[in-house]
N, C-alpha and C positions, 0 to 999 in steps of 0.2 A: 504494500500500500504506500509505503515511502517513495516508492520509485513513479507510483502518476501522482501523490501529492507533489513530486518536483517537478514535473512536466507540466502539472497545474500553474506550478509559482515562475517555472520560466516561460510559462503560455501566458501568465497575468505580467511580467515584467517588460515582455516584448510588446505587449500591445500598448502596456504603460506609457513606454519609447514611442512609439508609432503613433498614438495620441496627442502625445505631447506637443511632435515633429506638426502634425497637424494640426492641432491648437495653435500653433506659431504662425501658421502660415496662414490660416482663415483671417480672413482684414474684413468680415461682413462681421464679427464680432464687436463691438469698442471697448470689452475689457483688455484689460494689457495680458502681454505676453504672461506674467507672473500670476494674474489672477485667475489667468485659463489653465496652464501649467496645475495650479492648487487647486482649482476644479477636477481635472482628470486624477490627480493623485488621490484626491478623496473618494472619488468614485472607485480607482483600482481596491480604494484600503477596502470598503465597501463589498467590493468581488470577493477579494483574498477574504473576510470575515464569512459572508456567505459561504466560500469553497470550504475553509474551515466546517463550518457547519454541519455542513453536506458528509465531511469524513466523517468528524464526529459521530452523524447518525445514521453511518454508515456502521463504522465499528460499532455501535451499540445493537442497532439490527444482528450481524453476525454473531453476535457474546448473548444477544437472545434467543438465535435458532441454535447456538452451541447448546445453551441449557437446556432446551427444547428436546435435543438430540438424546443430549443425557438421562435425560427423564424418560424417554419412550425408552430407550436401552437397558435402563434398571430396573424399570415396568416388565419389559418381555422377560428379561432374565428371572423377577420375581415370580411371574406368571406360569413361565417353564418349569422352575423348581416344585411347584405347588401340583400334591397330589389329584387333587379336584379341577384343572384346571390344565395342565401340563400336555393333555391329549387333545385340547379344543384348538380354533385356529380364531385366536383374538385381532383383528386388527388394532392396533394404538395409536391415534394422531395425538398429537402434542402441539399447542400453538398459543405463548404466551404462556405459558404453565396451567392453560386448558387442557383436560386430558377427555379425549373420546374414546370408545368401545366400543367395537362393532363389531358384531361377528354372534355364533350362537354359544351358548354355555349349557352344559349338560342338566343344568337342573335351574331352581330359584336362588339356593344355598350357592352354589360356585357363581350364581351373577353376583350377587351379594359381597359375596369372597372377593370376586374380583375386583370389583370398586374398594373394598377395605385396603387390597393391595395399594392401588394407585392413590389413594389419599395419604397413605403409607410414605410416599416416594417424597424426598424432599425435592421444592422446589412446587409440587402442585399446588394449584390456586382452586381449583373447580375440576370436577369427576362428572363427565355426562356417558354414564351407563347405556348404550343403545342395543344390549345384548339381547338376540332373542332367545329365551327358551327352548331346547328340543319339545317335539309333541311326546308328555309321556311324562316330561323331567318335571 
């Protein structure tokens, strides 16, 4: 990520330049050369804060599907391990530290089970159970 926020800052520098060069030379302006010059710089600073931004919630996004990641991963592995549970085929989305369930569970007792699992998991916020029951279970 280092390496397009510096293409970022030498993309915001050059145009900086190229701004400027043209700031100078517009004569339908009647600010001076200095006061056009300190209008482009504030606007670059302006980009550069915005670009900033943009990484920012950038990396924060990614360090949220990380977690995200982690929570379904500890979920299937809990899910595996469990006697009641370990032979069904759970789907698990994670989104936000939402956790959904889908897929069928062999009785009411193992839906049950399974949402106890995933409430279980640190990092969950919310457990939406969508499991159906076998006919019979």
């Amino acid at each position: 990520m280092n390496h397009s926020y510096s293409r970022h800052a030498a993309f915001a520098l050059s145009a900086l330049a190229a701004a400027t060069l043209l700031a100078a030379c517009d004569r339908g302006d009647n600010r001076t050369v200095g006061e056009r010059t300190d209008s482009v710089i504030a606007q670059s600073e302006r980009g550069a804060r915005d670009m900033g931004s943009s990484a920012k919630q950038a990396a924060g996004d990614t360090a949220d599907k990380t977690k995200d990641m982690a929570i379904t991963a500890k979920l299937k592995s809990q899910l595996a391990a469990d006697d009641g549970l370990k032979a069904t085929q759970i789907n698990v989305d994670t989104n936000a530290g939402q956790v959904t369930l889908r897929g069928t569970a062999p009785d009411a007792a193992a839906k049950e089970r399974a949402t106890q699992l995933a409430r279980s998991v640190s990092g969950v916020v919310e457990v939406d159970n969508q499991l159906s029951v076998k006919q019979g279970g």
